[in-house]
Structure formats: structure tokens, C-alpha cells
VOMI-518512 format. One record per atom (N, C-alpha, C): residue number from 0; atom name; x, y, z. Coordinates in nm, 2 decimals. Example, Ala and Ser with C-alpha at 12.3 -4.5 7.8 and 13.67 -1.06 7.14 Angstrom:
<nodes>
node seq = 0, atom = N, X = 1.32, Y = -0.57, Z = 0.78
node seq = 0, atom = CA, X = 1.23, Y = -0.45, Z = 0.78
node seq = 0, atom = C, X = 1.32, Y = -0.33, Z = 0.78
node seq = 1, atom = N, X = 1.28, Y = -0.22, Z = 0.71
node seq = 1, atom = CA, X = 1.37, Y = -0.11, Z = 0.71
node seq = 1, atom = C, X = 1.29, Y = 0.00, Z = 0.79
</nodes>
This chain:
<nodes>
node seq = 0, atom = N, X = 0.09, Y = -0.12, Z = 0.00
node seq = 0, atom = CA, X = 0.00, Y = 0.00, Z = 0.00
node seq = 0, atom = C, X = 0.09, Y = 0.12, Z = 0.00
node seq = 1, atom = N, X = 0.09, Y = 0.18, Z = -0.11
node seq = 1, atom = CA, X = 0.16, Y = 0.33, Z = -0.12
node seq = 1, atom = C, X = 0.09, Y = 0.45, Z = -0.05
node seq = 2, atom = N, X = 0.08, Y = 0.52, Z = 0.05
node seq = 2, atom = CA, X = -0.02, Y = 0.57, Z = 0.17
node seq = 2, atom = C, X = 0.04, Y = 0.74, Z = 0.06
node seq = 3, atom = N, X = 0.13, Y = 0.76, Z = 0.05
node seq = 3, atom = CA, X = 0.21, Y = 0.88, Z = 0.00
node seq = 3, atom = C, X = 0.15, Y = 0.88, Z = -0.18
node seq = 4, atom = N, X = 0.07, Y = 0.77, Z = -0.25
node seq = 4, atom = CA, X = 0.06, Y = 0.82, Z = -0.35
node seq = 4, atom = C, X = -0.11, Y = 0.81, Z = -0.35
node seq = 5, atom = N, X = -0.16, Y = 0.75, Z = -0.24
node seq = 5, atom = CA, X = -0.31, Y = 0.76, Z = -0.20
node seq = 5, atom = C, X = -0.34, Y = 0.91, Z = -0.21
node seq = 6, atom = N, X = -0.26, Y = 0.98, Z = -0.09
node seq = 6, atom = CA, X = -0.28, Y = 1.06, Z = -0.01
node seq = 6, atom = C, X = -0.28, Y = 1.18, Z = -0.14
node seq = 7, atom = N, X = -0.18, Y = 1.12, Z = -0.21
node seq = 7, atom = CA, X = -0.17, Y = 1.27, Z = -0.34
node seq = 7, atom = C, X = -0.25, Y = 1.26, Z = -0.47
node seq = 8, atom = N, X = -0.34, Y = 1.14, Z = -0.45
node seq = 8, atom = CA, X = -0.44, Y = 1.17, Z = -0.55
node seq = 8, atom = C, X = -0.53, Y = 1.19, Z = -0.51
node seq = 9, atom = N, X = -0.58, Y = 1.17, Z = -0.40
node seq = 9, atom = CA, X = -0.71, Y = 1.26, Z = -0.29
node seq = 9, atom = C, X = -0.66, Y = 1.36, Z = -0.33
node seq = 10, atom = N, X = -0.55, Y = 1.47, Z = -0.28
node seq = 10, atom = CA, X = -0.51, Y = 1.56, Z = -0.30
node seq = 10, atom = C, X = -0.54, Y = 1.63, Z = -0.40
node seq = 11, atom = N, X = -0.47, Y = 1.58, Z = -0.55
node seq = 11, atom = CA, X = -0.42, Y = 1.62, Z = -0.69
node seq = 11, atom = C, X = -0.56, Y = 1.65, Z = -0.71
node seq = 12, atom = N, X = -0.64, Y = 1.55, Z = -0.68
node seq = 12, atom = CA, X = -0.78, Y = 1.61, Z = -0.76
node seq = 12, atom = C, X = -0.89, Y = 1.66, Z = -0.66
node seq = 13, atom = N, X = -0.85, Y = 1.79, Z = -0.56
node seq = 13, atom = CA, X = -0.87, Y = 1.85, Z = -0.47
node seq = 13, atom = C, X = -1.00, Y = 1.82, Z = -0.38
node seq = 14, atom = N, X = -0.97, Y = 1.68, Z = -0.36
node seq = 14, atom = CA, X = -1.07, Y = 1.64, Z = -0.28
node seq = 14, atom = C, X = -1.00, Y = 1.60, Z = -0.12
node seq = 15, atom = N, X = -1.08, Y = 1.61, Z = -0.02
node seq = 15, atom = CA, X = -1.07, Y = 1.56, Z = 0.15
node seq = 15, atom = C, X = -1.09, Y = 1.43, Z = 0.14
node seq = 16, atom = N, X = -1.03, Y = 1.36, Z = 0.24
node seq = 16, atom = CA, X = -1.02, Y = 1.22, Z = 0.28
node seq = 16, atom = C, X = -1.19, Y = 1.20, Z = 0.28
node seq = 17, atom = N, X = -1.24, Y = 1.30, Z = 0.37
node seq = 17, atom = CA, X = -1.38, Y = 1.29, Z = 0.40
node seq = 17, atom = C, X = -1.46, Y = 1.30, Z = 0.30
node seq = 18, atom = N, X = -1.43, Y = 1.38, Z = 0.16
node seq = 18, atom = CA, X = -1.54, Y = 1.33, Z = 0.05
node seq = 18, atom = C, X = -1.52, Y = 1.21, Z = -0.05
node seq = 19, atom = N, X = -1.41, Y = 1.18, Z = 0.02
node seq = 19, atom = CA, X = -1.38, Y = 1.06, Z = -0.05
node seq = 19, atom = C, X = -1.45, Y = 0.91, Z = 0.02
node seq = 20, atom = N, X = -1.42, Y = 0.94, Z = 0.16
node seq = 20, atom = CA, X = -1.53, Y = 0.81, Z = 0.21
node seq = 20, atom = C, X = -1.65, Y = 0.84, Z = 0.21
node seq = 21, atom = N, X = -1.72, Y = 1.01, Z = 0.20
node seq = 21, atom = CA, X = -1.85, Y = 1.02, Z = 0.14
node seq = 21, atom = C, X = -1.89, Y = 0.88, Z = 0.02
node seq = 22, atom = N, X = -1.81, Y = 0.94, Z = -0.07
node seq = 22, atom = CA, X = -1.84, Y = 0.91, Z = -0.16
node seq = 22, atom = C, X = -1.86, Y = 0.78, Z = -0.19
node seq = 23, atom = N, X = -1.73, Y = 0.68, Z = -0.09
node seq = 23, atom = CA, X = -1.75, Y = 0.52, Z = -0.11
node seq = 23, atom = C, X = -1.86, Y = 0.46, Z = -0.02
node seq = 24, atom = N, X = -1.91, Y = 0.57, Z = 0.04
node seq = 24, atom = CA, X = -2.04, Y = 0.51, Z = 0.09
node seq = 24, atom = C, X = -2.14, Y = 0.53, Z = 0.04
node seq = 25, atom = N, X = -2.15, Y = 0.63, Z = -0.09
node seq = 25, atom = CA, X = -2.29, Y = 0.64, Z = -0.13
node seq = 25, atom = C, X = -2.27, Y = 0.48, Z = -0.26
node seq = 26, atom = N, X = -2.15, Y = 0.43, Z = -0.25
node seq = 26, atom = CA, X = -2.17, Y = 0.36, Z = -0.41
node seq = 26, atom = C, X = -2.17, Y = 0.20, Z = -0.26
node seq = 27, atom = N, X = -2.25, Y = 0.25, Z = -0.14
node seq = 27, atom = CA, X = -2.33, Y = 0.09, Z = -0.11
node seq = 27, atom = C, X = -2.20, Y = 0.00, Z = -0.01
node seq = 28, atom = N, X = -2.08, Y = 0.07, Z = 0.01
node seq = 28, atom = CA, X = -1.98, Y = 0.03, Z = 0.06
node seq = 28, atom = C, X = -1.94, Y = 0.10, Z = 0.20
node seq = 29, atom = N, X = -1.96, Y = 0.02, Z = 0.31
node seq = 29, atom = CA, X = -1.96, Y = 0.08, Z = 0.45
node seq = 29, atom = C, X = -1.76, Y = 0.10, Z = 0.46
node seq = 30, atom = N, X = -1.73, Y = 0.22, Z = 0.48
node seq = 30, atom = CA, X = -1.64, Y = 0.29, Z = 0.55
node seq = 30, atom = C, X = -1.62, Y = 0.44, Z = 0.62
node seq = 31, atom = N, X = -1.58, Y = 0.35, Z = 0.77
node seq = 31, atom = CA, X = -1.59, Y = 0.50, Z = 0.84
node seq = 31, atom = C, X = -1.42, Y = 0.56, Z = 0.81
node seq = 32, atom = N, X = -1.42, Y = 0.67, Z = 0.90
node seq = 32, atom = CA, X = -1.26, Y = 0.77, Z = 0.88
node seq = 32, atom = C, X = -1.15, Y = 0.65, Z = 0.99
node seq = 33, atom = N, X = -1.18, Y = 0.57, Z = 1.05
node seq = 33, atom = CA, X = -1.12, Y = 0.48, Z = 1.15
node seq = 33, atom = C, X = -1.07, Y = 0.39, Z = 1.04
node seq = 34, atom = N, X = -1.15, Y = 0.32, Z = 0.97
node seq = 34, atom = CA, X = -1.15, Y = 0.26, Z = 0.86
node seq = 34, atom = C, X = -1.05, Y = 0.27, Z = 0.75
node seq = 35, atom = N, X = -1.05, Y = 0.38, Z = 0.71
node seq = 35, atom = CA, X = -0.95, Y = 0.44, Z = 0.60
node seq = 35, atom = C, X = -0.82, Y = 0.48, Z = 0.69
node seq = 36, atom = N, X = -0.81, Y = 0.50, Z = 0.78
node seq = 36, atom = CA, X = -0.69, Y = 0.55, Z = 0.83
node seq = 36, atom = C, X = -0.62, Y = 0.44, Z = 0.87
node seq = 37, atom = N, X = -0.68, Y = 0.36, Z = 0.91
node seq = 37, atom = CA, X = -0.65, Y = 0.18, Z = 0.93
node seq = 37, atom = C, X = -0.59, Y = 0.13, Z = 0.81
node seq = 38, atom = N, X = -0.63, Y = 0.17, Z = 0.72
node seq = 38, atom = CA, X = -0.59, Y = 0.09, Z = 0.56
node seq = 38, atom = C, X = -0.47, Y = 0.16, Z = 0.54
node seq = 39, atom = N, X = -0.49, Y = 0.32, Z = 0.58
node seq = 39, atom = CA, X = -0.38, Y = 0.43, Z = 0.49
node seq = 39, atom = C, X = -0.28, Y = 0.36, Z = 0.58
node seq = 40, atom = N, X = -0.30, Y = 0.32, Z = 0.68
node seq = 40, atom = CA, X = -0.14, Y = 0.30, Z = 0.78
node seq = 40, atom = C, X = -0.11, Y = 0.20, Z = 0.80
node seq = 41, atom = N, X = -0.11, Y = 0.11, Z = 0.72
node seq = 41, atom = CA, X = -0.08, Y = -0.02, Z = 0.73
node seq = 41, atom = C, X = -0.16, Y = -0.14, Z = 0.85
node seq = 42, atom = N, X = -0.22, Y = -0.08, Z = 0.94
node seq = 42, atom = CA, X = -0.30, Y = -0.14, Z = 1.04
node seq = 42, atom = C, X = -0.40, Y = -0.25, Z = 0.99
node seq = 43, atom = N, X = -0.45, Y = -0.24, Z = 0.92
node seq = 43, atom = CA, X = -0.53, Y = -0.35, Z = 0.85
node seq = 43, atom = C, X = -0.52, Y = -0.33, Z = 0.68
node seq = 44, atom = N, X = -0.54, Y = -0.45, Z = 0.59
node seq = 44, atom = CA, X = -0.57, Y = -0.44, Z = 0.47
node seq = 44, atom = C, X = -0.72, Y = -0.36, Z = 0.40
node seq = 45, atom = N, X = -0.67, Y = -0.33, Z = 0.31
node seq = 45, atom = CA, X = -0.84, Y = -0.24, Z = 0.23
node seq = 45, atom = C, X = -0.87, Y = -0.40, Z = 0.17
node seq = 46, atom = N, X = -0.98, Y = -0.41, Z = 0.21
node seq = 46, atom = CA, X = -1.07, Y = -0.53, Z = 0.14
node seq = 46, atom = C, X = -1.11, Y = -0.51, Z = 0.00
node seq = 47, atom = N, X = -1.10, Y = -0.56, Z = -0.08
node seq = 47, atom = CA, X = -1.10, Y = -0.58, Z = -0.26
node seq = 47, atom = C, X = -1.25, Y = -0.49, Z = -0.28
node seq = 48, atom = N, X = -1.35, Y = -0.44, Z = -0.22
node seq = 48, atom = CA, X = -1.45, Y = -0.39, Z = -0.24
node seq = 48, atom = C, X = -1.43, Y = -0.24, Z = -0.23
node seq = 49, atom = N, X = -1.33, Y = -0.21, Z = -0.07
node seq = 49, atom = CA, X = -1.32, Y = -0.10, Z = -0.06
node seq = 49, atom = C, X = -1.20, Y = -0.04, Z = -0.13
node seq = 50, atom = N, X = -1.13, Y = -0.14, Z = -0.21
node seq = 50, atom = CA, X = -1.00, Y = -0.10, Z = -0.30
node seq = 50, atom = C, X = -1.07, Y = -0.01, Z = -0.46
node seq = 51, atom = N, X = -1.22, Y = -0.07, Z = -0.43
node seq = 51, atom = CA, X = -1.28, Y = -0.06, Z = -0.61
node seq = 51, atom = C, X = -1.37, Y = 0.07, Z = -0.56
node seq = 52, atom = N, X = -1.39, Y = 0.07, Z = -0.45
node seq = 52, atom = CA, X = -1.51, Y = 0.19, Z = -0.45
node seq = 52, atom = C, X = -1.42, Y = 0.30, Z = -0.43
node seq = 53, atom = N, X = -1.28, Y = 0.30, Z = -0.38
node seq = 53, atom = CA, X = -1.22, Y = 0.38, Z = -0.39
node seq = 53, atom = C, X = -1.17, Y = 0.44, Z = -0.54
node seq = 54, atom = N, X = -1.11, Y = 0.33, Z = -0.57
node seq = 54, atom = CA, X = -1.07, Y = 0.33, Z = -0.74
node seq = 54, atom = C, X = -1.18, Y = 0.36, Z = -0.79
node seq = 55, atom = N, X = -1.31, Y = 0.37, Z = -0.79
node seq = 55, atom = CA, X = -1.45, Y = 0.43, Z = -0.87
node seq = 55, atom = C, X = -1.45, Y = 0.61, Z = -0.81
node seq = 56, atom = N, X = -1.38, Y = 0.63, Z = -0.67
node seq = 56, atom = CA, X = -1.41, Y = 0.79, Z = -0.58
node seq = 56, atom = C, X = -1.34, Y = 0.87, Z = -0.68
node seq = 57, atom = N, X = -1.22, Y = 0.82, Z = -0.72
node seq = 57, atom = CA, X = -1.09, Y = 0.88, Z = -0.72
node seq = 57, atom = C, X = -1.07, Y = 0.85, Z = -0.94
node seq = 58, atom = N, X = -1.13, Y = 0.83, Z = -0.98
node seq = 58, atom = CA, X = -1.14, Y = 0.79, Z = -1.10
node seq = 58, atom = C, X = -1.00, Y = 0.72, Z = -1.12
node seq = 59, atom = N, X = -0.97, Y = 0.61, Z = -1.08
node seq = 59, atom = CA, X = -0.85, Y = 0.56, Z = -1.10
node seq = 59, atom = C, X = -0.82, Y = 0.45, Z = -1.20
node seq = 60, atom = N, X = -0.70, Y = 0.47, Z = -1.24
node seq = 60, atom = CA, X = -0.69, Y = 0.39, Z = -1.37
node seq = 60, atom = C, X = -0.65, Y = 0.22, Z = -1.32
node seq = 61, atom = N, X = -0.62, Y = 0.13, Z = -1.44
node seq = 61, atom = CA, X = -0.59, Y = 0.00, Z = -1.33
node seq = 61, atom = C, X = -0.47, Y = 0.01, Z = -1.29
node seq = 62, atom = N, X = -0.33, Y = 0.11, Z = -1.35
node seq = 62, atom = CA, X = -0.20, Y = 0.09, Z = -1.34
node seq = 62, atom = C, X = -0.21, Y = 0.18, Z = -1.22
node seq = 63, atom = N, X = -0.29, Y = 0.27, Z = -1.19
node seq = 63, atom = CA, X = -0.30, Y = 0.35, Z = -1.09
node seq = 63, atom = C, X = -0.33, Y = 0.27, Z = -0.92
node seq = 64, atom = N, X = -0.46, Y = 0.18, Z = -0.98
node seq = 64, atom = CA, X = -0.49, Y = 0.09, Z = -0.84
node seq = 64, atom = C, X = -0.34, Y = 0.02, Z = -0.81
node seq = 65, atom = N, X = -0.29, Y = -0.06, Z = -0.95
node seq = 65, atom = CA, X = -0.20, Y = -0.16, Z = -0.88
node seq = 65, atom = C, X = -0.10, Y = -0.08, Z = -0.81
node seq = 66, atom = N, X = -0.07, Y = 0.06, Z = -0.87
node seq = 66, atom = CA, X = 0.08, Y = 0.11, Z = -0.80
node seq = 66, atom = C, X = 0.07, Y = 0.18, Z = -0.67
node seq = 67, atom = N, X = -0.10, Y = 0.21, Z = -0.64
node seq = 67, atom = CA, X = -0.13, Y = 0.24, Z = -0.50
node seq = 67, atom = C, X = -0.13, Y = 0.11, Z = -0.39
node seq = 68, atom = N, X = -0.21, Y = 0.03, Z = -0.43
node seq = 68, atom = CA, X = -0.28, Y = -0.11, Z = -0.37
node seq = 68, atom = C, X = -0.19, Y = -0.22, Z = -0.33
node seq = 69, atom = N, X = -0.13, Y = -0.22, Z = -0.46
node seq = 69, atom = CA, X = -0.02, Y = -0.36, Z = -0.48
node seq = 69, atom = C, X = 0.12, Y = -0.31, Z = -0.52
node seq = 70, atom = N, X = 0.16, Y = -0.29, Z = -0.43
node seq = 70, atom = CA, X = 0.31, Y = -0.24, Z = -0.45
node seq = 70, atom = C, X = 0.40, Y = -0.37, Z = -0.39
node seq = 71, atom = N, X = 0.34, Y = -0.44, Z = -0.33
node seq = 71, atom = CA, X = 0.47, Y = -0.53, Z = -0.30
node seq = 71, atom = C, X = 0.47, Y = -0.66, Z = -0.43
node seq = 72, atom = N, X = 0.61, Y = -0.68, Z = -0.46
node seq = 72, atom = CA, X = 0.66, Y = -0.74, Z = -0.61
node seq = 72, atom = C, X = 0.62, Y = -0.89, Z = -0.53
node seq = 73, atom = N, X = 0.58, Y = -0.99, Z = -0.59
node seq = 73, atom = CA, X = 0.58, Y = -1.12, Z = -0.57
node seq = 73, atom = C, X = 0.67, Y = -1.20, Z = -0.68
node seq = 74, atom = N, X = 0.70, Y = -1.29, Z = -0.68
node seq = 74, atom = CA, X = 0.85, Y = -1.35, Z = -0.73
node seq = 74, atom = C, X = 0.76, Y = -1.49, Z = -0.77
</nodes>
């Protein structure tokens, strides 16, 4: 999880953490601000649902999910 390239596409496209979990909760996907900050900090994983409602907040592309999401290389 890249927390530093999360944090700057909330940013980049001048949105708050907070319209961003607005948002993944209007598309039917329960997250509170405990929730996201838990994921942003490594404390627990984003669950594959809340990785896509994010990816749908944030109009993200797929090279964008994987380089946010999946950053660690598997061999």
C-alpha cells in the first residue's frame, strides 16, 4: 500500500479524505474515517471492495490501483 501516492491523489484532484469516504459510501460500501486510516497505515488491509469503491471515488486507472494497492513485487 503506497499511503504517499493515496494521499496525493485525494489531493491532486482537490478532494478531503472525508469526500472521499462520502463518496465510497454512497456507491453501497460501508467505511468509516477509522477505517481508512487503518488501511492508509498499514494497520489492517483495504478489502477488494473498498479498494474498487475507492478506485471508482478517485477515477482511477488499473496501473494506478495496482501502483497504489499492490506495491509489493511477488517472485
Amino acid at each position: 500500500m503506497n499511503r504517499d501516492k493515496l494521499l496525493g491523489m485525494i489531493k491532486g484532484k482537490g478532494l478531503t479524505v472525508y469526500e472521499v469516504i462520502d463518496d465510497v459510501e454512497k456507491q453501497g460500501v460501508s467505511m468509516s474515517s477509522s477505517t481508512f486510516y487503518k488501511g492508509l497505515n498499514d494497520k489492517r488491509p483495504f478489502k477488494a471492495n473498498e479498494i474498487l469503491a475507492l478506485a471508482n471515488a478517485l477515477n482511477l486507472t488499473k496501473d494506478e490501483v495496482l501502483d497504489i494497492f499492490f506495491t509489493e513485487l511477488v517472485s
